[in-house]
Residue, then its C-alpha position, 0 to 999 in steps of 0.5 A: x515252607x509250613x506247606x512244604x513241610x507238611x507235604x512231606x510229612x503227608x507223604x510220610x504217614x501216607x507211606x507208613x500207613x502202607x507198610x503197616x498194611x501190606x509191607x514194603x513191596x505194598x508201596x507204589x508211587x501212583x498210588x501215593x499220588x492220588x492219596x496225597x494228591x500229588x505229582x510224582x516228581x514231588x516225591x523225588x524231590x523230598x527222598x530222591x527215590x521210592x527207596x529214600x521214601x521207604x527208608x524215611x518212611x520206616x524211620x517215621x514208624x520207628x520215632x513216632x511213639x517215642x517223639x510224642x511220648x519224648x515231647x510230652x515229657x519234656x512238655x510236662x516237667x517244666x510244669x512240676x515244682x519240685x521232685x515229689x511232682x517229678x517222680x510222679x511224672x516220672x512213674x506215670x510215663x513209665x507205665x505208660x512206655x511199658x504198657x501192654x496197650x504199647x506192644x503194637x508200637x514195640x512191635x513196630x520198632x523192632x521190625x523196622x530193626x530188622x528191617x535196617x540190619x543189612x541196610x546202611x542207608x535205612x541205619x543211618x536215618x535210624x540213627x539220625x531220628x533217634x539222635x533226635x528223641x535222645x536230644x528231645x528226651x535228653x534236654x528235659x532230663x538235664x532241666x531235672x539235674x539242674x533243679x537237683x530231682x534226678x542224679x547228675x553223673x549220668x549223660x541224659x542223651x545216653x540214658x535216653x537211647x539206653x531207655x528206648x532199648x530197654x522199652x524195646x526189649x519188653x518185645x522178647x517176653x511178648x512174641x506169644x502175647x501178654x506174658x503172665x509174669x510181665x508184671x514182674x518183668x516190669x518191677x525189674x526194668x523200672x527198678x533199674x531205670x528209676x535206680x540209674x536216674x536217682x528216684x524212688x521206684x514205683x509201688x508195687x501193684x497189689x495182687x488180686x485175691x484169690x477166690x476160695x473154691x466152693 
């Protein structure tokens, strides 16, 4: 089973790697065999056809940011002993999610939303992942309800697909690159996640000074 599954998931990054390349008429079966080395049979095996690959292939370029970050997190507040500890877990993977250095991973996402507009069996895989990051993201969230650190009168599965949509949405102030009041942009979107959940938000970050003309 393990080299089954990694099989698959070599197919998958191997296939992703390409779109990011050169896009979806980049992907060629024979070309995937070699890489994975593989026959081609094992790929319609696992996704029926070149584009059950695609399709699966595009929901991994979706999911794989927020899957590892979602894993982290749910990994990291089981280690923190009381709410103080929390939001500061909490304000560091909200820096982190914002961050410009994220904005490929952005990018990705709402291009692979595009991508699934006029596609139902692509929305539906889309669908499914993210019904997965909800759960991941959604469980460790009502591990914090239960010790009291965050409200309890919100759905941590709807906050988690909510959050993914605010993240996602950095993307408009972006498209002509870093924005010169992106800070801003991110006291608003954080302000209102950490006001939804019941913490306090994060500090303000100091301005720089000013040089004095000579």
């Amino acid at each position: 089973m393990a080299e089954i599954n990694n099989t698959r998931e070599r197919l998958l990054k191997a296939t992703a790697a390409t779109i990011d390349k050169g896009g979806e008429g980049a992907v060629r079966i024979r070309d995937l065999t070699k890489s994975c080395n593989i026959t081609a049979p094992s790929i319609y095996h696992f996704f029926g056809s070149r584009e059950g690959l695609i399709d699966a292939a595009q929901a991994y370029r979706f999911s794989r940011g927020q899957l590892q970050l979602g894993d982290a997190f749910a990994s990291a507040i089981h280690q923190c002993k009381n709410k103080t500890q929390f939001v500061e877990l909490a304000h560091r993977f909200l820096a982190t999610m914002f961050s410009p250095d994220r904005r490929a991973v952005r990018n990705t996402r709402l291009n692979v939303l595009g991508n699934a507009v006029n596609r139902p069996d692509l929305s539906k895989e889309l669908a499914r992942v993210q019904e997965e990051s909800n759960v991941v993201v959604g469980e460790a969230l009502r591990y914090a309800q239960s010790k009291g650190w965050v409200r309890d009168d919100f759905n941590c599965e709807m906050f988690a697909a909510w959050l993914v949509g605010m993240v996602n949405s950095r993307r408009l102030i972006e498209m002509n690159g870093n924005h010169p009041l992106g800070d801003e942009w991110d006291v608003i979107a954080k302000r209102s996640i950490c006001m939804t959940i019941g913490i306090p938000e994060p500090a303000r970050k100091k301005s720089k000074p000013t040089k004095k003309r000579k």
